[in-house]
C-alpha positions in Angstrom: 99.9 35.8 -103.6 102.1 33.0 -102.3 102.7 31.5 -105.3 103.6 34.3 -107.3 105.9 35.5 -104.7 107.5 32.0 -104.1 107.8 31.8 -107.9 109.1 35.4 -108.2 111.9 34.5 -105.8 112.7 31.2 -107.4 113.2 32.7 -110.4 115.4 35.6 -108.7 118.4 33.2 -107.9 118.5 31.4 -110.8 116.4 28.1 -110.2 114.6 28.1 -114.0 110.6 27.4 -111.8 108.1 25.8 -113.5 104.6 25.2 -111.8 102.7 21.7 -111.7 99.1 22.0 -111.2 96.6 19.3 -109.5 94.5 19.6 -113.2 95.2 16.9 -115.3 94.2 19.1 -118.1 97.5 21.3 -117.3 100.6 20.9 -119.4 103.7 21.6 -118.3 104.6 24.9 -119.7 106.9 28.3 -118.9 104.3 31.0 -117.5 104.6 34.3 -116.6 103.6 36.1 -113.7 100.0 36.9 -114.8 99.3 33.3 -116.4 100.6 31.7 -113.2 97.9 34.0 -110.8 95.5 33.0 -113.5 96.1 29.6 -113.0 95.7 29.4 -109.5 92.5 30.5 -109.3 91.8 27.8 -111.5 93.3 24.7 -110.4 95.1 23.4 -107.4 98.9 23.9 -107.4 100.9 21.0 -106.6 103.9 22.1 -106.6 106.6 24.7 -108.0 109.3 22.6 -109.6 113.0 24.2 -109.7 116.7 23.4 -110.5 119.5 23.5 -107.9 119.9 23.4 -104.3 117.5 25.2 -101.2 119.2 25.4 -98.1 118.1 27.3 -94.7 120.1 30.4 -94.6 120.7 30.8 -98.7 119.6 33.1 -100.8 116.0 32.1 -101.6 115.7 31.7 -97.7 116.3 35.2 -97.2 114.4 37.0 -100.0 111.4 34.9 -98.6 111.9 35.9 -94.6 112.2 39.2 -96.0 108.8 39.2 -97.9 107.3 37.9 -94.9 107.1 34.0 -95.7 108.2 31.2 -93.9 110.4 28.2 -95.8 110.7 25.2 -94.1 110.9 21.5 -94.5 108.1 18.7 -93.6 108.9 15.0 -93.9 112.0 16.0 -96.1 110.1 18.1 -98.5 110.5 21.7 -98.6 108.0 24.2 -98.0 106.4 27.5 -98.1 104.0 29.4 -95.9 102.8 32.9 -95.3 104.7 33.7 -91.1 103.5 35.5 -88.9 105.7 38.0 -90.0 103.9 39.0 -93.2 102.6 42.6 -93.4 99.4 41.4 -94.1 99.1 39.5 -91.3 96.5 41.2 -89.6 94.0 40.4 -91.9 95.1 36.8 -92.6 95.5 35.9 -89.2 92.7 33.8 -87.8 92.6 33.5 -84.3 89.9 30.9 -84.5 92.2 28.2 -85.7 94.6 25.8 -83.8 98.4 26.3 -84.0 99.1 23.7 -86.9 101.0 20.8 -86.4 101.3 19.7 -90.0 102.5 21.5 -93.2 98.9 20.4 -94.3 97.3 22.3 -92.2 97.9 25.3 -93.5 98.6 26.9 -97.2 101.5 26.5 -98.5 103.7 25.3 -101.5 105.4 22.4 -102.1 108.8 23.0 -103.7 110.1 20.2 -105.6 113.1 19.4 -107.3 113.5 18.9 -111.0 116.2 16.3 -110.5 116.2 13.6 -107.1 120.1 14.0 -107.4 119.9 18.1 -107.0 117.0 17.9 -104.4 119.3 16.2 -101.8 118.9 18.9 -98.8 121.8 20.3 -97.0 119.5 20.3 -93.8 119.4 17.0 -92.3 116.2 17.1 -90.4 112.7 16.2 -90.6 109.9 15.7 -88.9 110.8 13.7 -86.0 108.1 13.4 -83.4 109.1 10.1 -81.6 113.0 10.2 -82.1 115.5 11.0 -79.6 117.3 13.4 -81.4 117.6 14.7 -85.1 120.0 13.0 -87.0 123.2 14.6 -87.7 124.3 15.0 -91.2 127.8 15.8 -93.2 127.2 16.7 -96.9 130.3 18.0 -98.4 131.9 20.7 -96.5 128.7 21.1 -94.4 127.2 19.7 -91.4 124.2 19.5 -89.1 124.2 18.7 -85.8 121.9 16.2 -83.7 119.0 18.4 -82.1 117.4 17.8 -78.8 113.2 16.7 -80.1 111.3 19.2 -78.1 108.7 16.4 -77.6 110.7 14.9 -75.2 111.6 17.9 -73.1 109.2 17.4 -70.0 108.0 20.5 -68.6 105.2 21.8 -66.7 102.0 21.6 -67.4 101.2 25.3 -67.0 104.5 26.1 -68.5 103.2 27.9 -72.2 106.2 28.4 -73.3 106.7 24.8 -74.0 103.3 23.8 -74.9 103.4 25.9 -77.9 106.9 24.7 -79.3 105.6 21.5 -78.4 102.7 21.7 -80.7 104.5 23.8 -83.8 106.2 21.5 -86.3 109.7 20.6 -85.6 112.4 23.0 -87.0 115.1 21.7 -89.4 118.6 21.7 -87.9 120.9 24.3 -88.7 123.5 24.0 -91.3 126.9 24.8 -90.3 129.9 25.6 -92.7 133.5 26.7 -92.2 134.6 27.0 -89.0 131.1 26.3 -87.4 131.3 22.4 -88.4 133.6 22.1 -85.1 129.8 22.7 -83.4 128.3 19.1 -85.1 130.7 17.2 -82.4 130.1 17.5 -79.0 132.6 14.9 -77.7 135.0 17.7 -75.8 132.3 20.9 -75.5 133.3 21.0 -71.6 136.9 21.3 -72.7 135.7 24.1 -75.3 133.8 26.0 -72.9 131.9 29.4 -74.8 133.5 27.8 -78.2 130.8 25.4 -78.2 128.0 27.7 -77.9 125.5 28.8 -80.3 126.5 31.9 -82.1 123.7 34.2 -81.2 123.2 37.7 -82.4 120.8 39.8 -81.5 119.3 43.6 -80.8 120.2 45.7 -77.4 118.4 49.0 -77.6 116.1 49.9 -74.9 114.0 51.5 -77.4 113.1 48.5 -79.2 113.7 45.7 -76.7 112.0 46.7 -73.5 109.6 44.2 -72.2 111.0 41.6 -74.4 110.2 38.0 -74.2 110.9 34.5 -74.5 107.9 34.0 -76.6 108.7 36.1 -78.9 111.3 33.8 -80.0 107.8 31.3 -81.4 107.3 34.0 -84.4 110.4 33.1 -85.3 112.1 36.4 -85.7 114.8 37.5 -88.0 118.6 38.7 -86.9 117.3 41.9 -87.4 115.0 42.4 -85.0 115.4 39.8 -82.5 116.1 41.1 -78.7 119.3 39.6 -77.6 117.0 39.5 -74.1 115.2 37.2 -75.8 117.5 34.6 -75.4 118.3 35.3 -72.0 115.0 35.2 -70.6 114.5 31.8 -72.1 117.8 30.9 -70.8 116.9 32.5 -67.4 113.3 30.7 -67.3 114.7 27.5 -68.0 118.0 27.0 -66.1 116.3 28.5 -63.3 114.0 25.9 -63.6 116.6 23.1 -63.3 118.4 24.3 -60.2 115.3 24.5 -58.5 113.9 20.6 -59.8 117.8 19.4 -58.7 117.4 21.4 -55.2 120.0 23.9 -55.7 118.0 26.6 -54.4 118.3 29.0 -56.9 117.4 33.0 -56.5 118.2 36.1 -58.6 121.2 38.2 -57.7 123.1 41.1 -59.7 122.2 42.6 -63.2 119.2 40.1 -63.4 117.8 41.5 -60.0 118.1 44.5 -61.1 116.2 44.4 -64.1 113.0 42.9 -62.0 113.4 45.2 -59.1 113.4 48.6 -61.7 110.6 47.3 -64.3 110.1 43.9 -63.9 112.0 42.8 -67.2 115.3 41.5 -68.1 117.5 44.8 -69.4 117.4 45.1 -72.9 121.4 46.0 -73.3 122.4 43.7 -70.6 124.7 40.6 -71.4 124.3 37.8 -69.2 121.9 36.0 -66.4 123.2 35.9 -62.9 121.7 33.2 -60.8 122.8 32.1 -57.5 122.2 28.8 -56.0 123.5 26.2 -52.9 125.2 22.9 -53.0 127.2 22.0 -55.5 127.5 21.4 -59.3 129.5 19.2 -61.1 130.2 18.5 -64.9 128.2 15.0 -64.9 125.5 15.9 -62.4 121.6 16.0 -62.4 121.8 19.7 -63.6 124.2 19.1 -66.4 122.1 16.0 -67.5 118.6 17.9 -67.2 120.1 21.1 -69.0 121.7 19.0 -71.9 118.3 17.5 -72.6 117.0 21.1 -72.7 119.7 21.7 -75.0 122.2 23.7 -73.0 125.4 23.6 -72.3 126.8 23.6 -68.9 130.3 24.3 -68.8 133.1 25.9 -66.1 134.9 29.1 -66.8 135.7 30.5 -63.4 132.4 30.0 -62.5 130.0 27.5 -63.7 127.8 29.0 -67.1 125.5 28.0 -69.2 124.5 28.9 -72.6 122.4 27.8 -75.8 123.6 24.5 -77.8 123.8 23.9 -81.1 121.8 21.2 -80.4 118.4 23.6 -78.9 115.2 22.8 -80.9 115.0 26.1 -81.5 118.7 26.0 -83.2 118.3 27.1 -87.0 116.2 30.6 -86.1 118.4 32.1 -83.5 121.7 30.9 -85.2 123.8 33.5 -86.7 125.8 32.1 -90.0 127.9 35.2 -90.2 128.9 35.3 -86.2 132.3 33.8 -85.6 133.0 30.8 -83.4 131.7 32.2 -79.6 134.4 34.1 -77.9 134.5 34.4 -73.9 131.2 36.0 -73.0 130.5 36.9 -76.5 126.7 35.0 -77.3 123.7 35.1 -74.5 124.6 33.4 -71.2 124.3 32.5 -67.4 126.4 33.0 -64.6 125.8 30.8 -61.7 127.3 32.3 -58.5 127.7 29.6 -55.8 126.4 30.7 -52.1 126.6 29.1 -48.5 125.9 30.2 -45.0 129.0 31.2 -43.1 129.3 31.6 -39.2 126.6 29.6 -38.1 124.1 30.9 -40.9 124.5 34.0 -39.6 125.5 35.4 -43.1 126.3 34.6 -46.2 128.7 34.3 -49.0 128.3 34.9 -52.8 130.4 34.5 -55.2 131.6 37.6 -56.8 129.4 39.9 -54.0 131.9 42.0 -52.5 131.5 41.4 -48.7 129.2 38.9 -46.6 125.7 39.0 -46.2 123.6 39.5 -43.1 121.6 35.8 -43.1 118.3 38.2 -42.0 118.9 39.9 -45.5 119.0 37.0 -47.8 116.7 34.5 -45.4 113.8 33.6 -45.7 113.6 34.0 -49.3 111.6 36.9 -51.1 110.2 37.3 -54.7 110.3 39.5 -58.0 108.5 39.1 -61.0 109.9 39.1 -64.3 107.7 39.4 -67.7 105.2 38.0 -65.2 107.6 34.8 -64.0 107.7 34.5 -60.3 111.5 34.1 -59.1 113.1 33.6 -55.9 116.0 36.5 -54.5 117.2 37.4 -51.4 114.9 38.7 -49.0 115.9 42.4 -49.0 117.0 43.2 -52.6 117.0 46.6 -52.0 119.8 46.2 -49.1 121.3 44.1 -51.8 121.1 46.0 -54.6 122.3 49.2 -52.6 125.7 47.7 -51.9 126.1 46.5 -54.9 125.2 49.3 -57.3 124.9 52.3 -54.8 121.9 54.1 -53.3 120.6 55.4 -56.8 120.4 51.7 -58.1 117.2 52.6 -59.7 117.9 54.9 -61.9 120.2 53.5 -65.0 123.5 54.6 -65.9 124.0 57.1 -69.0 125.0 54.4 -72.0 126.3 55.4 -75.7 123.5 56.1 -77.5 121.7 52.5 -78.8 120.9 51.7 -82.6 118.1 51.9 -83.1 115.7 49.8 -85.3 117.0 51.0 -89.0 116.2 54.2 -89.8 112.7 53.7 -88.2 110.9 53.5 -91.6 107.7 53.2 -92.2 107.9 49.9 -93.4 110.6 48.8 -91.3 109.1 50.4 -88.3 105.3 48.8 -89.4 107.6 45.6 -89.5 108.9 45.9 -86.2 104.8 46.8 -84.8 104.0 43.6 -86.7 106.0 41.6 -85.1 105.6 42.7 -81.5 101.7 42.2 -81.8 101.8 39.1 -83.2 104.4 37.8 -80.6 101.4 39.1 -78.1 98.8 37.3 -79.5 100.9 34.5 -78.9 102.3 35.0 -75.4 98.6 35.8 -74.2 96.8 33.0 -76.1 96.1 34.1 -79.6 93.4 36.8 -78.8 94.7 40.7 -78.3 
């Protein structure tokens, strides 16, 4: 099945495949689709050899996401695999194995060029468990920039999320053309503000992003059904994170309170994070430091904000090629809302909150839940909330009717099921 489907796709955009085989009695010949399954149940494929160029985000990229496989690149080489995405998924799946670490752990085929001068990749990384960062690369009119290695992120020991990027192989670093090879230097991004942020698309319909979940973003999902909420919960998980390990105090305030007081989720249409914190936070401090080894960029635009960097290990799957450079407030972010006692600590005041703060509303410090995360707010958020939004904070606001997922097909809609459960079985641990 993979094979035939790998070489049905090479042979789609043009790159002439031919298979090897691990038989020395095979020779080198063109084969059609029936002598090639043949073949495969017969000997051991080495490899699919083919003419031109493979890049993430090109054409044979695509048609293979879309047919449910994975392409990828181990130690330079590229790569295919069945993904989690595949509609047969449910019965390929096998829960008994461990998450693989190698691209030899697992089927796949190797994809080799038919010339070492046309097999130069335009995606500079490889594996890199040990290294500091993935090397940047400039080929042509193209460019890669230098990715945080997720190995050297230290997190929590309970903290899942990272354990399983930790232990999937490394991702190869996005390739970015045009306009986008201004996000391969990183000398001025504080100057640059939102410009330097990943550009990051993603869906908002309540119908199809409710409940959604960092760890969905470890199946890897396409453009085309990836929650935009996604994003933010990782982004809310893990700056959170930060200002608490630096002492900044942080707690949830506006939108993002919201969402965990009414269903304990982030709100599937809404745009940001808001955080609040105390102290202070400056462009070269312990909180830009720790989220710039996180791969986020900290940056101030009125407030201070933070958002995804082109460097994040998980770069080349939630980067959008066709997205312009980031306008203002135009890609997932957070807004950090400074807040200090006032009058003796007998209130408060928050940026952007309207009026002051009684200190016996905000002090001592309750908490929400949010896709199960414990987080700190103030210790009435209903008081808070109520000011803020109006008595009938629970109930949303009519919105224009959301897109929903296309057409709701059978297939696309089987797709989208697909997808969800096996984003489960990894958010609970591989077992349903």
């Amino acid at each position: 099945m993979l094979l035939t489907d790998v070489y049905e796709e090479l042979q789609a955009v043009g790159a002439y495949p031919s298979v090897n085989f691990s038989s020395t009695d095979e020779t080198t010949q063109e084969q059609d689709d029936e002598s090639v399954a043949a073949a495969m149940l017969n000997a051991g494929v080495s490899s699919v050899v083919y003419r031109g160029d493979i890049s993430r985000g090109g054409a044979l990229d695509v048609a293979l996401r879309q047919k449910g496989y994975h392409l990828f690149q181990d130690n330079g080489a590229w790569r295919a695999c069945v993904a989690p995405t595949h509609p047969l998924a449910s019965h390929l799946y096998d829960p008994d194995r461990k998450m693989s670490t190698s691209g030899n752990a697992v089927l796949h085929i190797d994809l080799t060029s038919s010339s070492a001068t046309q097999g130069q990749s335009t995606i500079s990384s490889k594996s890199t468990r040990g290294a500091g960062r993935v090397d940047a690369a400039r080929v042509g009119d193209e460019c890669s920039p230098n990715l945080v290695n997720v190995n050297d992120i230290e997190a929590n020991a309970n903290n899942r999320f990272y354990a399983l990027l930790q232990a999937m192989d490394v991702l190869p670093s996005p390739v970015f053309q045009g306009e986008h090879k201004a996000l391969c230097n990183d000398n001025d991004r504080r100057r640059r503000g939102y410009r330097y942020c990943l550009p990051i698309s993603g869906r908002k319909a309540s119908n199809f992003c409710a409940g959604a979940d960092r760890m969905e973003l470890l199946a890897h999902p396409t453009r085309s059904i990836r929650c935009y909420s996604c994003v933010l919960h990782m982004l809310l998980a893990d700056v959170y994170d930060e200002l608490k390990a630096t002492g900044s105090d942080p707690i949830l305030t506006f939108g993002t309170l919201l969402g965990a007081v009414r269903n304990g989720s982030m709100i599937p249409f809404t745009e940001d994070v808001d955080i609040a914190y105390s102290g202070s936070i400056t462009s070269n401090g312990a909180l830009n430091d720790a989220l710039w080894k996180k791969g986020y960029h900290l940056f101030d635009f009125g407030i201070w904000r933070v958002c995804v960097a082109p460097t994040h290990p998980l770069a080349a799957i939630l980067y959008d090629p066709d997205e312009p450079i980031a306008q203002d407030y135009a890609v997932p972010y957070v807004d950090l809302y400074n807040m200090k006692k006032q009058n003796g600590g007998t209130s408060w005041k928050m940026q952007e909150y309207k009026g002051i703060i009684p200190g016996d509303r905000v002090e001592p410090f309750s908490q929400v839940n949010i896709n199960g995360l414990p987080f700190d707010t103030v210790h009435d958020p209903h008081y808070f909330l109520e000011s803020e939004y109006g008595k009938d904070y629970l109930k949303p606001k009519p919105r224009k009717p959301e897109e929903a997922f296309p057409e709701e097909t059978a297939q696309g809609g089987g797709m989208h099921i697909l997808h969800k459960l096996v984003s489960r079985l990894i958010r609970f641990g591989g077992r349903g």
